[in-house]
C-alpha positions in Angstrom: 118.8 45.0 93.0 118.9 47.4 90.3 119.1 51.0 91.0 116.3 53.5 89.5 118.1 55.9 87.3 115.8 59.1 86.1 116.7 62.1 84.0 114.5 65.2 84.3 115.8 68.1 82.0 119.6 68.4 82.8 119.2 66.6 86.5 120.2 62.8 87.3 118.9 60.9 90.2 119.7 57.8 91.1 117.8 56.1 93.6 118.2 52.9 95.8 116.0 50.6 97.5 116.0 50.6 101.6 118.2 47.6 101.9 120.8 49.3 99.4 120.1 52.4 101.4 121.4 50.9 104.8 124.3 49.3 102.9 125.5 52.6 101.2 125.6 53.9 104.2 123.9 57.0 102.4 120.2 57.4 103.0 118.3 58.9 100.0 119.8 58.9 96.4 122.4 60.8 94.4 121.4 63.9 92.1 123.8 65.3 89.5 123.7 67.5 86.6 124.1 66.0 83.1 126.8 68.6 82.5 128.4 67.3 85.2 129.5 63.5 83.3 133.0 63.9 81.9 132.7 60.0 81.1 131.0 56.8 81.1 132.9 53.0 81.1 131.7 50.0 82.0 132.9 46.3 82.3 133.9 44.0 85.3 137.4 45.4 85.3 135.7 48.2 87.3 135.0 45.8 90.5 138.3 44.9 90.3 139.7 48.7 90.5 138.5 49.0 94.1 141.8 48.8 96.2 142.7 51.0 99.3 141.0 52.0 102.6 137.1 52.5 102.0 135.2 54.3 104.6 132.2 54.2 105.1 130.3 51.3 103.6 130.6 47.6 103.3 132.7 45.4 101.7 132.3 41.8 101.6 133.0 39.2 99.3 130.2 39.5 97.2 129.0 43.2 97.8 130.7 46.5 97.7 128.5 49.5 98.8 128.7 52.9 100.1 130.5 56.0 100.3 134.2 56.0 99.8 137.1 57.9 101.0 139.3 55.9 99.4 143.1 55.8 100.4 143.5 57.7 97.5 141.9 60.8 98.8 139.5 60.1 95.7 135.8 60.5 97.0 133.7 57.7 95.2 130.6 55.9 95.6 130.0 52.4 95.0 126.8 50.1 94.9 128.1 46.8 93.2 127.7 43.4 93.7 130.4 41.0 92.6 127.7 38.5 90.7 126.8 41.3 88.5 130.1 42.4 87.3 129.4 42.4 83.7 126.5 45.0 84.6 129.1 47.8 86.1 128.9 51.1 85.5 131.0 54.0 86.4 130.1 57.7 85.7 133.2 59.7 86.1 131.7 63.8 87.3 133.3 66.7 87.2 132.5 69.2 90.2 130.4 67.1 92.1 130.9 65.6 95.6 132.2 62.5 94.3 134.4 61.8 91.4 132.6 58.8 90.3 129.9 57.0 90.6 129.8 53.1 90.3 126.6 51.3 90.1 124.9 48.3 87.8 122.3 48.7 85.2 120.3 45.4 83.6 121.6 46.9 80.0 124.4 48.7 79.7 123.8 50.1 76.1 120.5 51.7 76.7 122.1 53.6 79.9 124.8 54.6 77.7 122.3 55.7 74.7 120.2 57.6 77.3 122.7 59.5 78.7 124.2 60.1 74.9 120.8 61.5 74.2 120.4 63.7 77.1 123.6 65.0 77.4 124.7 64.9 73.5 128.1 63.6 74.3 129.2 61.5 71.3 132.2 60.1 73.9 129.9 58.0 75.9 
């Protein structure tokens, strides 16, 4: 359900499971630099945020997945599920193919500390 989230030296990879996979739309996983994250928030008003045209991915009532073009012209990804909206997480990037990255972590504070760690941004 959970995505797996590993840091090796200044590179991010997140990884999903098949089924997630098919959902996203996106085979594979996302890899970004830790200089890349401007900002990390979290909270269920994040699930709510999602408004405009999405394409491609899924929507349904209780999952939102895949890659986004939103309305917007934003590029984002999402892998959410409604039930776990107290579990969001967005990490906003700078020059990277999306401009955020929205995903759900079983606790929020030690993704937050690791990435405060790694990256040494005290605005996490």
């Amino acid at each position: 359900m959970y995505p797996k989230i590993g840091v090796s030296g200044d590179q991010v990879k997140i990884s999903f499971r098949w089924w997630d996979q098919l959902i996203n739309a996106k085979p594979g996983g996302i890899k970004f630099d830790l200089g890349q994250v401007e900002s990390i928030d979290s909270g269920p008003h994040i699930l709510k945020e999602l408004r405009g045209l999405r394409a491609p991915g899924t929507y349904a009532i209780i999952l939102i997945g895949g890659t986004f073009w939103r309305s917007t012209k934003v590029r984002e990804f999402w892998n959410a599920r409604r039930k776990l909206a107290d579990q969001t997480v967005r990490i906003n990037l700078n020059n990277h193919f999306y401009k955020s990255v929205v995903i759900q972590v079983p606790d929020l504070e030690l993704f937050k500390s690791i990435f405060t760690k790694a990256n040494r941004l005290g605005n996490l």
